[in-house]
C-alpha positions as CSV (number, residue, x, y, z in Angstrom):
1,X,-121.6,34.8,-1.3
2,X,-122.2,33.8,-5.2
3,X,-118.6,33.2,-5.5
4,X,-118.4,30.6,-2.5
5,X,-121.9,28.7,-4.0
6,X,-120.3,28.5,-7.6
7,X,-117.1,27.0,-6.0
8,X,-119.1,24.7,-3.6
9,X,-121.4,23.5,-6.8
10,X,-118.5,23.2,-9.0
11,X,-116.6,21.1,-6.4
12,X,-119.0,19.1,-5.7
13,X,-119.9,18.2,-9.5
14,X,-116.2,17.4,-10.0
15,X,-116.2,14.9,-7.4
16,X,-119.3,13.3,-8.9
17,X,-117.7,13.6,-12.3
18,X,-114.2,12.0,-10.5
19,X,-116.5,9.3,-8.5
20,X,-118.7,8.5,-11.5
21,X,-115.6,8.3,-13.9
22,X,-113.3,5.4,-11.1
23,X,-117.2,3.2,-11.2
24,X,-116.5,3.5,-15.0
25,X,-113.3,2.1,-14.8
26,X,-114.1,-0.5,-12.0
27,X,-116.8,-2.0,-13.6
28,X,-114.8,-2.5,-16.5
29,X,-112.3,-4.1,-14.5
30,X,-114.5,-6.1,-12.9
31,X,-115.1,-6.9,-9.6
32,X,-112.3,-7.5,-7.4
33,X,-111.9,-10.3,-4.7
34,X,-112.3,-7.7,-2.0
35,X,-115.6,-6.9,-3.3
36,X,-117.6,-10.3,-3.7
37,X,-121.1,-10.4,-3.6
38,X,-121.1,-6.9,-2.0
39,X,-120.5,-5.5,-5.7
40,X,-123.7,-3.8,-7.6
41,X,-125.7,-5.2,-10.5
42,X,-124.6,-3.0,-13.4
43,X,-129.0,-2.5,-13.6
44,X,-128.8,-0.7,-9.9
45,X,-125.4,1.1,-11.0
46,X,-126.9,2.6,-13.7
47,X,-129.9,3.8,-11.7
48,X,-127.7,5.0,-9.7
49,X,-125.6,6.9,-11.9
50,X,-129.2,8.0,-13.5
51,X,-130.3,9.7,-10.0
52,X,-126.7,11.2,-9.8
53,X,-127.0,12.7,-13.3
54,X,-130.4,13.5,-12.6
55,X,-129.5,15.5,-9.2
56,X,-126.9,17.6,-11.3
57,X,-129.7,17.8,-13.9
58,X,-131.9,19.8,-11.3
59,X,-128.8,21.3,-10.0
60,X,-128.2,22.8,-13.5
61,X,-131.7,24.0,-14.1
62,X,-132.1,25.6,-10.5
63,X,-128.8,27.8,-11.6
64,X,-130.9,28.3,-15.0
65,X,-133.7,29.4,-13.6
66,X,-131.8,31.6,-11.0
67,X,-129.6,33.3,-13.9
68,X,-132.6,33.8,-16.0
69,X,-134.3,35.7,-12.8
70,X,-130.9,37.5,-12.5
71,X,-130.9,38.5,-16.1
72,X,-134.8,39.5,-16.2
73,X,-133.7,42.0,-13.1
74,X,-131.0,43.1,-14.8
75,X,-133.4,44.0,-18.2
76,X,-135.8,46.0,-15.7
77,X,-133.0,47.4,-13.7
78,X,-131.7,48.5,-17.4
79,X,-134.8,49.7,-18.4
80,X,-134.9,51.6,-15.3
81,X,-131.6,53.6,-15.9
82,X,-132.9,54.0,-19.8
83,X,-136.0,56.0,-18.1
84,X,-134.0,58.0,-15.8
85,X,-130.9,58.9,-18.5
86,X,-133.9,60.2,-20.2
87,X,-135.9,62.2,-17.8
88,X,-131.8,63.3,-17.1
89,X,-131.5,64.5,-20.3
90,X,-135.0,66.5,-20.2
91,X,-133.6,68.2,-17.5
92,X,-130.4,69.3,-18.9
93,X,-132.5,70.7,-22.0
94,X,-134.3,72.1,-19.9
95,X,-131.8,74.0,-18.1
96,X,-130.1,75.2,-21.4
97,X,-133.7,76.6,-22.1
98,X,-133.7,78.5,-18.6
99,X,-129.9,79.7,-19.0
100,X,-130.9,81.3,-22.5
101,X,-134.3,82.7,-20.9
102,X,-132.4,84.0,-18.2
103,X,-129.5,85.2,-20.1
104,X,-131.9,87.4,-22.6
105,X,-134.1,88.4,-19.1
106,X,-130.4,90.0,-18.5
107,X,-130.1,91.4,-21.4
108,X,-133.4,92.9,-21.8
109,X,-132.6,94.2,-17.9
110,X,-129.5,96.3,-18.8
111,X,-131.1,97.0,-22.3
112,X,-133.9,98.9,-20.3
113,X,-131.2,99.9,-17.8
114,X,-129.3,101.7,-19.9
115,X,-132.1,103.6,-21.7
116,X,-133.3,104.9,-18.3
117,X,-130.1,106.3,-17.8
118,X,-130.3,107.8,-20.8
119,X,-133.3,109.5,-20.5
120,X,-132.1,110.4,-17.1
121,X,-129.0,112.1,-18.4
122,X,-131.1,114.0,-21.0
123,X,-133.4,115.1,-18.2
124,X,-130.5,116.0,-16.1
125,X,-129.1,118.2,-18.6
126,X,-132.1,119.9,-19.8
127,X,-132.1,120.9,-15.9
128,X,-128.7,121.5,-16.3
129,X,-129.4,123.9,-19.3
130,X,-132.5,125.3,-17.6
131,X,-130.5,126.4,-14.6
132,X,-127.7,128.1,-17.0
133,X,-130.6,130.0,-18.7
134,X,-132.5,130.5,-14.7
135,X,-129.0,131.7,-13.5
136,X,-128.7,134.0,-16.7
137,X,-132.1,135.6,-17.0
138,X,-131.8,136.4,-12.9
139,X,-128.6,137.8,-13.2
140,X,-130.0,139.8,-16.5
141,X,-133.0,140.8,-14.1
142,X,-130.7,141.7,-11.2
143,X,-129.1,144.3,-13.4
144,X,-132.3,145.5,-15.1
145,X,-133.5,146.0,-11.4
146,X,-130.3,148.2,-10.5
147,X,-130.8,150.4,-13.4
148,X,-134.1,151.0,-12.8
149,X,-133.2,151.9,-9.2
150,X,-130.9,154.1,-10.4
151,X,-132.8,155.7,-12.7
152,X,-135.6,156.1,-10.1
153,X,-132.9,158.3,-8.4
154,X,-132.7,160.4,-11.0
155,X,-135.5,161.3,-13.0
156,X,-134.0,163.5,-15.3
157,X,-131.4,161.3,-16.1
158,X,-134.6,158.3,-17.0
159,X,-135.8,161.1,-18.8
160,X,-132.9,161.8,-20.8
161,X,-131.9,158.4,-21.4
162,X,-135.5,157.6,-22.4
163,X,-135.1,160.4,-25.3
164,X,-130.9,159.4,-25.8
165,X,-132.4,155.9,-26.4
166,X,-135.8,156.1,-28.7
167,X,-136.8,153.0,-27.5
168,X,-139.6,153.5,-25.4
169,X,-142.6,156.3,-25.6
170,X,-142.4,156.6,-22.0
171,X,-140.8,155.4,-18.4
172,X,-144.2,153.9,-18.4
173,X,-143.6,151.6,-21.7
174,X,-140.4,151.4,-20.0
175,X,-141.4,149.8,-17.0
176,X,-143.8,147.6,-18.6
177,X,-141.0,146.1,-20.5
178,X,-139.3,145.5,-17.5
179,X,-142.5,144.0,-16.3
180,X,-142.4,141.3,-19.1
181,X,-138.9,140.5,-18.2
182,X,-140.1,140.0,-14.6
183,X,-142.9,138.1,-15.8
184,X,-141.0,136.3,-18.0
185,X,-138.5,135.3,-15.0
186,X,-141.7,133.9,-13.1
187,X,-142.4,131.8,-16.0
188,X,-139.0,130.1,-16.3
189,X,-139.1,129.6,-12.2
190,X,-141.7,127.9,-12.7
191,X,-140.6,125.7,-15.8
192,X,-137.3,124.9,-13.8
193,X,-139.2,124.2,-11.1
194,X,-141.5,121.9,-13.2
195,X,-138.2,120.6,-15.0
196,X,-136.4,119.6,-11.1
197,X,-139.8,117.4,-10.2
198,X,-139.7,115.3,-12.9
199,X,-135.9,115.0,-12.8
200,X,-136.7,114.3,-9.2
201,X,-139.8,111.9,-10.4
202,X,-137.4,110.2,-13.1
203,X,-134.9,109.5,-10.3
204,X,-137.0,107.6,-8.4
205,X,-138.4,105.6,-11.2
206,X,-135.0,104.7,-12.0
207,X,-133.8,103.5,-8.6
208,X,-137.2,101.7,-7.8
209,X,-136.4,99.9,-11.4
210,X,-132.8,99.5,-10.4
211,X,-134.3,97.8,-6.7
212,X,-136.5,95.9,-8.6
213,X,-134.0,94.3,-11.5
214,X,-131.8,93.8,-8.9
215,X,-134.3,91.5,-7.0
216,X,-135.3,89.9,-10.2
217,X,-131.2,89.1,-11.2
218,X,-130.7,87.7,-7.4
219,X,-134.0,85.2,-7.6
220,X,-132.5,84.1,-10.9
221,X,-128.9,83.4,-9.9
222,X,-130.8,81.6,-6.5
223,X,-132.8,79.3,-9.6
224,X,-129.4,79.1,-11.5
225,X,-127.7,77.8,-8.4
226,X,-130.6,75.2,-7.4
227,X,-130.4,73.7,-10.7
228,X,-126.6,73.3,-11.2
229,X,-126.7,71.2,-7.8
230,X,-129.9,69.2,-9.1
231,X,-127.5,68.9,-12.4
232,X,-124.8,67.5,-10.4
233,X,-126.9,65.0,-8.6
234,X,-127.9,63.7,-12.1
235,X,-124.7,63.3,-13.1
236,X,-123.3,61.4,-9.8
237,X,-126.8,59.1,-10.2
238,X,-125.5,58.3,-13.6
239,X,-122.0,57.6,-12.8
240,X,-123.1,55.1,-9.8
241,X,-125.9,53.4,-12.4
242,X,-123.2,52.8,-15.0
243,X,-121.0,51.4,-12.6
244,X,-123.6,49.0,-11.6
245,X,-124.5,48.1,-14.9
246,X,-120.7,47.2,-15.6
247,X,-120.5,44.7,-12.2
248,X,-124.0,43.3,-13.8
249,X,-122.1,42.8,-17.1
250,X,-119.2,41.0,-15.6
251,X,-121.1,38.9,-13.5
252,X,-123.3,38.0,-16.5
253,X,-120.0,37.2,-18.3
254,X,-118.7,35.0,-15.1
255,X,-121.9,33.0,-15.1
256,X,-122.0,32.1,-18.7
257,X,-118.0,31.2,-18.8
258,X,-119.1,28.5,-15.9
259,X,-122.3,27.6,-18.0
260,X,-119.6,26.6,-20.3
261,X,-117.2,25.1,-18.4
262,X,-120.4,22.6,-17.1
263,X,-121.2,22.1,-20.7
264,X,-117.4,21.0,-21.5
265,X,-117.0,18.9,-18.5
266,X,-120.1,17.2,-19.8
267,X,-118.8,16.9,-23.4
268,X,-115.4,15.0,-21.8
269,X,-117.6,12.7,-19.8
270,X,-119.8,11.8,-22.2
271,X,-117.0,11.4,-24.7
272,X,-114.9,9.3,-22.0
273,X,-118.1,7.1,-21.1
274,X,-118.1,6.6,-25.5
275,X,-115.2,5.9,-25.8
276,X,-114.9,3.8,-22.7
277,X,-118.1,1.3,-22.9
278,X,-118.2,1.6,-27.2
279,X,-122.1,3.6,-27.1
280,X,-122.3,4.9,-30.5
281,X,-121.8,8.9,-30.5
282,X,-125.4,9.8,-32.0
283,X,-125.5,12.4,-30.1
284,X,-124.7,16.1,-31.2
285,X,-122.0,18.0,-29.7
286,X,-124.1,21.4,-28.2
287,X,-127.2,19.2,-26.7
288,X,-125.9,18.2,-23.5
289,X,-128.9,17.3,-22.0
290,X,-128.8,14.0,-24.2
291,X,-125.7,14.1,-23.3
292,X,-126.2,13.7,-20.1
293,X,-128.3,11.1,-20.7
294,X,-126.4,9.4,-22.4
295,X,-123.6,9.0,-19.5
């Protein structure tokens, strides 16, 4: 629609230019015999050609004023994508900030991860080495038991093993000691008991800790998704702004080539109309409103 105006404008100012340019010549001429008294005072010609030049005039400032509106909207539409390239770029840093939080959240994660485990392997062999010693003491007590059966059974044989060995005063002090051992079996029961609840204990801790990082490391890759599609979005806004701001630039470029051509077309005129009717060329070559005048 700009395009068909500019032609329609620039059309009609040639034709004004063409029309204006033949009364030039014809009143040099002079009038013909076809004309008569029907031919115009060169007084009312000139007003006329005044009101002419004057319409243009207006014409010329109406297309000023509207490029100057154009080119304010273009500095606040500017301005505009200045603001937004900049909140853009606070939300890129911003992002870069998150993925380093996030990545040493990670890190810290696994970090703690792997220390459970290791405290949870240490626990599990500590069980693991109290069962060997469990298994051992019960198997030592199982055979302390059968030779104490056995040596119910026979008396005299207790008796003379009691005096073969020396160790003990008496099958009393010999039982006792076998009482220890019992009591000492009781005891480790109940450490490896003690030791399989809190392997038990640090178990759970570790899978509730597992649950719970893998929660945390889900909500952050959910965050880490949201923002590379707001990051997209800021790109394409970018793209589509810059590509505006290029069709603003060339249509700024169009106008001010046709500013130029008026200006030039103007220049010939008023250089023909000089030349033509011998006005002195006072006048200087950039102010074309005197120009203007002038013709």
């Amino acid at each position: 629609m700009d395009s068909d105006l500019e032609e329609h404008l620039r059309a009609a100012f040639r034709d004004k230019l063409r029309l204006l340019h033949t009364e030039l010549r014809a009143s040099r001429v002079g009038p013909g015999p076809a004309r008569g008294a029907a031919a115009l005072l060169p007084s009312t010609r000139v007003l006329l050609k005044r009101r002419e030049v004057a319409e243009v005039e207006q014409e010329l400032q109406r297309q000023r004023e509207e490029f100057r509106q154009r080119m304010e909207r273009l500095a606040r539409r500017r301005e505009q994508l200045t603001r937004r390239e900049e909140q853009h770029r606070d939300v890129v840093l911003q992002f870069d900030a998150f993925l380093e939080a996030a990545a040493a959240r990670r890190e810290r994660a696994a970090r703690r991860a792997g220390e459970e485990r290791a405290r949870a392997a240490a626990r599990g062999a500590e069980a693991a080495r109290l069962h060997r010693e469990l298994a051992g003491l019960l198997r030592h007590r199982d055979s302390l038991a059968r030779r104490l059966r056995s040596l119910r059974r026979f008396g005299d044989y207790l008796r003379d093993a009691l005096a073969t060995m020396g160790q003990f005063q008496d099958v009393l002090a010999m039982l006792m000691h076998f009482g220890v051992l019992a009591g000492a079996r009781a005891a480790l029961a109940q450490e490896a008991e003690a030791g399989q609840e809190r392997l038990a204990q640090g178990r759970a801790q570790l899978q509730q800790y597992q649950e719970e990082t893998s929660t945390e490391i889900l909500g952050t890759n959910n965050e880490l998704a949201q923002l590379k599609t707001r990051l997209e979005a800021a790109r394409q806004d970018v793209l589509q702004w810059e590509s505006c701001w290029a069709h603003v630039q060339s249509m700024a470029t169009q106008k001010t080539l046709l500013l130029g051509q008026i200006k030039l077309a103007v220049l010939n005129l008023f250089q023909l109309s000089t030349a033509r009717l011998k006005f002195p060329m006072d006048v200087a070559l950039e102010d074309t409103e005197a120009q203007l005048d002038m013709v």
